[in-house]
N, C-alpha and C positions, 0 to 999 in steps of 0.2 A: 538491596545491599547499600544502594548509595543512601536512605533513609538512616541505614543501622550507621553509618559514618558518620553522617550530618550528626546523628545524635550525640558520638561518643564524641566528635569532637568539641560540640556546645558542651555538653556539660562536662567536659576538662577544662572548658577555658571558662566557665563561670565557678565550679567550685574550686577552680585553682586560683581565680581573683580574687572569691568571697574567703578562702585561707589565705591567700596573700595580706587582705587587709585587717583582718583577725590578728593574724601575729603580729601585722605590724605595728598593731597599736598594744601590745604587751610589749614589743622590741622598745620603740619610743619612748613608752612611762618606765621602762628602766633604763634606757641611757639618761633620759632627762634627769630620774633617779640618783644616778650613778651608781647602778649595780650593772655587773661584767655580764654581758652576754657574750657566752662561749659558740652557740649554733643559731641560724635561725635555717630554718629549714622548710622545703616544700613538699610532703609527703613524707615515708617512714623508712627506716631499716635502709638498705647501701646506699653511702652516696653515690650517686652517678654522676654528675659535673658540678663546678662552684669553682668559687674563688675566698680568697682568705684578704679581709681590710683590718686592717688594726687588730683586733682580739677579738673579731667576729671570722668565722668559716661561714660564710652564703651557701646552701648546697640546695641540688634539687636531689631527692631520695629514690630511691625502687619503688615502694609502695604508696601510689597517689590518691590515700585514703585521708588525707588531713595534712597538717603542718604542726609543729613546734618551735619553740624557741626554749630555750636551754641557757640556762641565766646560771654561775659559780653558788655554789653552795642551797639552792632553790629542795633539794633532796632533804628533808628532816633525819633519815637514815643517815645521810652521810657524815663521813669528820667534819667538823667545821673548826677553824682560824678562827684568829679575830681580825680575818683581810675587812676591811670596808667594803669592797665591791661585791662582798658576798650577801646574794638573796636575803637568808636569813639573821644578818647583821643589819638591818635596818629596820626603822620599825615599823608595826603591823600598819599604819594608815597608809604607809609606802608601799608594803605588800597587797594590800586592799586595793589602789589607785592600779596597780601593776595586772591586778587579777579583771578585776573590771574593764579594766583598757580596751581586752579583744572585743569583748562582746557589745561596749559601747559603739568600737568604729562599725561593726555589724549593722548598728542599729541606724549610726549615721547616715550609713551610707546608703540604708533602704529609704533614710526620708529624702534624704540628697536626689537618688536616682529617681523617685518617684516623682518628685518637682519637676525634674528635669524633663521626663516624658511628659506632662502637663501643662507644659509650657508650650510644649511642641506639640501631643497630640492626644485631647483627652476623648476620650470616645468611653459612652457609657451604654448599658441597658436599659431604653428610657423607662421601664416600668418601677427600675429596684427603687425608685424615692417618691414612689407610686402609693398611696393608700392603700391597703392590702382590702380588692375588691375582688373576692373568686369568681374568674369566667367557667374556667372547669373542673369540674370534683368526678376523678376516676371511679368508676366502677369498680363496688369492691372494696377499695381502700380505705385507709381509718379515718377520713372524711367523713365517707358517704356513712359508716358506720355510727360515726358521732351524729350523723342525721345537718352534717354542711351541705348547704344548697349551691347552686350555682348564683350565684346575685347578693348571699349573702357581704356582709362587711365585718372584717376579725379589728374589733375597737382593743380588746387586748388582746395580749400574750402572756402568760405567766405575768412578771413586774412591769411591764413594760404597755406604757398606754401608746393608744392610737399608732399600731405600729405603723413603717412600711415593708416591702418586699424586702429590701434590706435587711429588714433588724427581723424581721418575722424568718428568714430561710435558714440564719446559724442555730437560731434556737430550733429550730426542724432538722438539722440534719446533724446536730447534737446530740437528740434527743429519742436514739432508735430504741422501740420496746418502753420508752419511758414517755407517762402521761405528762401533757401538755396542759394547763388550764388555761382557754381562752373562752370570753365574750364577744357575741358576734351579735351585729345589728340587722335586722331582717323587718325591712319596714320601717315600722316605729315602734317596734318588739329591741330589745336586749335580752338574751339568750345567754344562760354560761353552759358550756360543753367544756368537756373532758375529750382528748385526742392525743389516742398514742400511735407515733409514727410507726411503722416496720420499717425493720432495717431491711434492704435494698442495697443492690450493686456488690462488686467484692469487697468493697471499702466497707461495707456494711452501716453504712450514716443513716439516717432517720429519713423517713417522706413519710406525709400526710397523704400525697393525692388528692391537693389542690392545685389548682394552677390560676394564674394572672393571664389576660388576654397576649398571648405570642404570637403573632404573624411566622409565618412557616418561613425561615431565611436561612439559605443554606451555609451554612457551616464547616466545620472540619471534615472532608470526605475521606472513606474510606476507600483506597483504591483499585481494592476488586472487589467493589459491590454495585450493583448496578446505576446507583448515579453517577457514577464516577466514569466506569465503564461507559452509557450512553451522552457523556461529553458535558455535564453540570459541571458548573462553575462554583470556587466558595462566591456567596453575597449573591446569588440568585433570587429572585423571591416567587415560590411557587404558591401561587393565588388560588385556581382550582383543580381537584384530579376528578375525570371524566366526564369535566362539565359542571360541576360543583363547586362551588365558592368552597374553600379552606379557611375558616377564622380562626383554627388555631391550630399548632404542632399535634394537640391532643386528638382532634378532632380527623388528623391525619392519621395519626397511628393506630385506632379506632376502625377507621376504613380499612387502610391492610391488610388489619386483621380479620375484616369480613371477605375482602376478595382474594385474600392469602394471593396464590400464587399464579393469578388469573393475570394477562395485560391489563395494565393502564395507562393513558392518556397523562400527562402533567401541564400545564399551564402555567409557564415560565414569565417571569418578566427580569430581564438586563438592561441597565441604562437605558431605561423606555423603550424596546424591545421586546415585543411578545412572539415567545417561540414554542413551539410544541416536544415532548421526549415522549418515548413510545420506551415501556420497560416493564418488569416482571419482578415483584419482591421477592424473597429468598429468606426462607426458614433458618435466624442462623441465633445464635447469643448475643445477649445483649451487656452491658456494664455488669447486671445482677447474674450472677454463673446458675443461679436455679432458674432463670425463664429465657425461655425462648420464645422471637414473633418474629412475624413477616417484615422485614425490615428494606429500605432503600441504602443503605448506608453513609448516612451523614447525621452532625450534630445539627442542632437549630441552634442558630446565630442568633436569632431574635433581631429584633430592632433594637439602633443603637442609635446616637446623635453622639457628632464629631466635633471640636471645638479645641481652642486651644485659651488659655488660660494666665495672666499675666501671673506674676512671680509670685506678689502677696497671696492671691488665691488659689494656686499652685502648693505654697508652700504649707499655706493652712491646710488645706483638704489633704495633701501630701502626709502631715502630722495629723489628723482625724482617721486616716483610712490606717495609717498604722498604730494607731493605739484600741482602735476597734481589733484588727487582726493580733495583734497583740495578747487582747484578754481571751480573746477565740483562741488562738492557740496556749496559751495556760488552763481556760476552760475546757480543751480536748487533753492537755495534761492530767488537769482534776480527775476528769470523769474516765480516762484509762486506769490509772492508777484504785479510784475506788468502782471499776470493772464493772458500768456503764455502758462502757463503750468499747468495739471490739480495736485490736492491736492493728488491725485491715485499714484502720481509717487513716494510718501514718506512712505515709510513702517512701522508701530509701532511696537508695542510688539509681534504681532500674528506672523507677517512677519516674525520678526528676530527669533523668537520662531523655525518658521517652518525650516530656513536656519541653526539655530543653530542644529538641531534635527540630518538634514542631513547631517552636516559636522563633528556631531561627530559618526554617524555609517560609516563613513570612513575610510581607512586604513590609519595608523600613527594618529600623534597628529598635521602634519603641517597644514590640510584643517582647523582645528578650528582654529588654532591659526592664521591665515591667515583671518579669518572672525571675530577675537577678536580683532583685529589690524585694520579695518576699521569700527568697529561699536565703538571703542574708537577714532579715527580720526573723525566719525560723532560726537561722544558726545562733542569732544573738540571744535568742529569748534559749533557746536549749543548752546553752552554755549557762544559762544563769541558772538553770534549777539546781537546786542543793543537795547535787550528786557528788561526793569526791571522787577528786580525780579530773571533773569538771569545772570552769569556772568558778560556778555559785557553791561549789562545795567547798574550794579554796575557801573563796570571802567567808562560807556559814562557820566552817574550822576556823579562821579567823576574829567571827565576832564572840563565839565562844570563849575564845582564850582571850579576848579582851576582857569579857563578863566577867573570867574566872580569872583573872589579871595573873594569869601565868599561864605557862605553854601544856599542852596536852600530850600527856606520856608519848614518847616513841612508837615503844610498842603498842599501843592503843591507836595511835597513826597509822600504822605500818598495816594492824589487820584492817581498820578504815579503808585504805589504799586498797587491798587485794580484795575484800568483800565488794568494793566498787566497780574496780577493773574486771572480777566476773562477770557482774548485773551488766555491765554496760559491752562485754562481749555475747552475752544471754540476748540482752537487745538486740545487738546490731544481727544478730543470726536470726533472730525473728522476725524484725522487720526486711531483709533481705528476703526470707523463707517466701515471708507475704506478699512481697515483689513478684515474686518467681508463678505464683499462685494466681494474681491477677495478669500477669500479662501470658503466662501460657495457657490456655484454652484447654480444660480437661487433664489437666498433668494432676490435678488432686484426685480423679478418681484414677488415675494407673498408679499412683502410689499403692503399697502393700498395705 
């Protein structure tokens, strides 16, 4: 129970910042404007408390599903005056600048926050800017199928030369059910193979089943699975089980599944500490809701290298890491939309619930603020797409009627408006739905 709190209450207070600064930058480019903001608001439907300053009402609402701001005459349906302060009495590069506003300080504030933490505490997975060299190719998998070796070297990826682990895993987990064209070096051979990932986990994302050399480091534990139970720590590094060097997560999960549910031995090391755990795997679900294996319950953390970062190089990589995730997320835009990819792979409110939960029983404040600076990079970039109703549908109605150097019928608005506000309640029920799917364990086969 106190985990289920921890959650709700992170993520009230990060999507209630990340709408707090949303609005306030549609608030700001219309006062500076001087168009009349009537409300600005924290959530939907009653007010619940606020105060009233000049010809603003501040409120916080009943429903803490978003925020608005509420600007005189901003409705195309309604009467309109010829007051000055009204919305649509100014012109479109004013309403353009106004529309733009939220999702730009979105965007600010994930480079802002991102610097911030990298100033203070950048901690990376030293393989992802690693050469993309396969230590392990899964049995089975669309690897092993393409005939990738372990030792092999992937020189491309589709457009993309000499990847690394980085730029090689979006295009992989993009890309489920859909071929891959890469060249790989094998020797002094150059080899082109075809690799189509299967979709995997409930998210349904792409995996090859290859993997980079990962040292077994324990990670986010589960706490009633048995490493958690037998008193593992996160950042443990388990070397070998029953006497066996472990060279990699794969090579663990492998074993498992041969001694299923037999005792094993684990061979710990903590701050130069070598200590012993006596436990028993457990047949249970894994991310993918079609397989089950014998599992200890923990992520692998991987090896990481810790370091902090002066401001210029901060600020730069701060600005690289979101303009990569950026195209990542309008390229999971793309490839939903032309149904590539399953609707699974978009997380709502449960989702971020559940990550906010765990980033804030973290040590420090960087793991939240690190995860509050990509769900404001998602909000910004999802507010732009050229949905009415939405930001980017405003601006795209906008440039329209600039092209067409006059305003677009009412009524032609109006069904715009309603055909939107469907699709975009269609959405929000399906990605909820899918929520619901991945975190309850077997609730899609008791459905009728």
């Amino acid at each position: 129970m106190s985990d289920f709190i921890t959650a709700v209450l992170a993520v009230g207070v990060v999507l209630g910042f990340m709408i707090l600064i949303h609005e306030f930058g549609h608030y700001a480019a219309a006062k500076l404007l001087g168009v009349r903001v009537e409300v600005f608001s924290i959530g939907f439907g009653k007010r619940l408390l606020g105060f009233r300053r000049g010809e603003t009402d501040y409120r916080i609402a009943a429903i803490p599903l978003g925020g608005y701001v509420k600007m005189s005459g901003e409705n195309p349906m309604d009467e309109h005056s010829d007051d000055p302060g009204e919305f649509m009495n100014h012109p479109r590069w004013h309403r353009f600048i106004i529309a733009i506003a939220g999702p730009a300080m979105n965007i600010l504030l994930a480079i802002g926050l991102l610097t911030a933490v990298y100033m203070v505490h950048y901690e990376y997975a030293t393989y992802l800017d690693q050469p993309v060299v396969i230590d392990v190719v899964r049995s089975g998998s669309a690897a092993a199928q393409a005939g990738i070796l372990p030792g092999d070297r992937i020189v491309r990826v589709d457009d993309i030369q000499n990847p690394t682990w980085e730029q090689l895993q979006p295009k992989e987990w993009l890309s489920p059910n859909q071929p891959l064209s890469v060249t790989i070096k094998r020797g002094d051979q150059l080899l082109d193979k075809t690799v189509v990932p299967t979709a995997v986990t409930s998210s349904e994302v792409g995996s090859a089943g290859w993997y980079p050399n990962a040292p077994v480091i324990v990670g986010k534990l589960d706490k009633e699975m048995p490493a958690a139970r037998a008193g593992m720590q996160e950042g443990d590094r388990i070397v070998a089980m029953d006497g066996q060097p472990l060279p990699s997560i794969e090579n663990m999960i492998e074993k498992l599944q041969e001694v299923k549910d037999q005792p094993i031995d684990l061979t710990v090391v903590r701050n130069g500490a070598t200590m012993h755990y006596h436990m028993q795997a457990v047949l249970s679900p894994t991310e993918d809701p079609k397989e089950k294996r014998y599992r200890l319950g923990f992520v692998n953390k991987g090896e990481t290298k810790v370091t902090r970062l002066p401001f210029g190089q901060a600020l730069t990589l701060s600005l690289s890491e979101n303009r990569r995730d950026s195209l990542m997320i309008l390229e999971l835009a793309k490839k939903i939309g032309q149904r590539k990819i399953s609707m699974k792979a978009v997380s709502g409110p449960i989702g971020i619930a559940q990550d906010a939960g765990y980033a804030a029983q973290q040590k420090g404040w960087t793991p939240l603020m690190e995860l509050t600076s990509a769900i404001s990079l998602n909000l910004g970039i999802f507010n732009l797409l050229p949905i009415p109703i939405l930001d980017g549908g405003v601006i795209m109605l906008l440039l329209i009627e600039g092209l067409m150097r006059r305003d677009i019928n009412i009524r032609v608005k109006e069904r715009i408006y309603q055909t939107a506000f469907v699709f975009l309640v269609l959405f929000a029920v399906v990605v909820i739905f899918n929520d619901l799917m991945k975190t309850l364990p077997g609730l899609a086969q008791r459905l009728p």
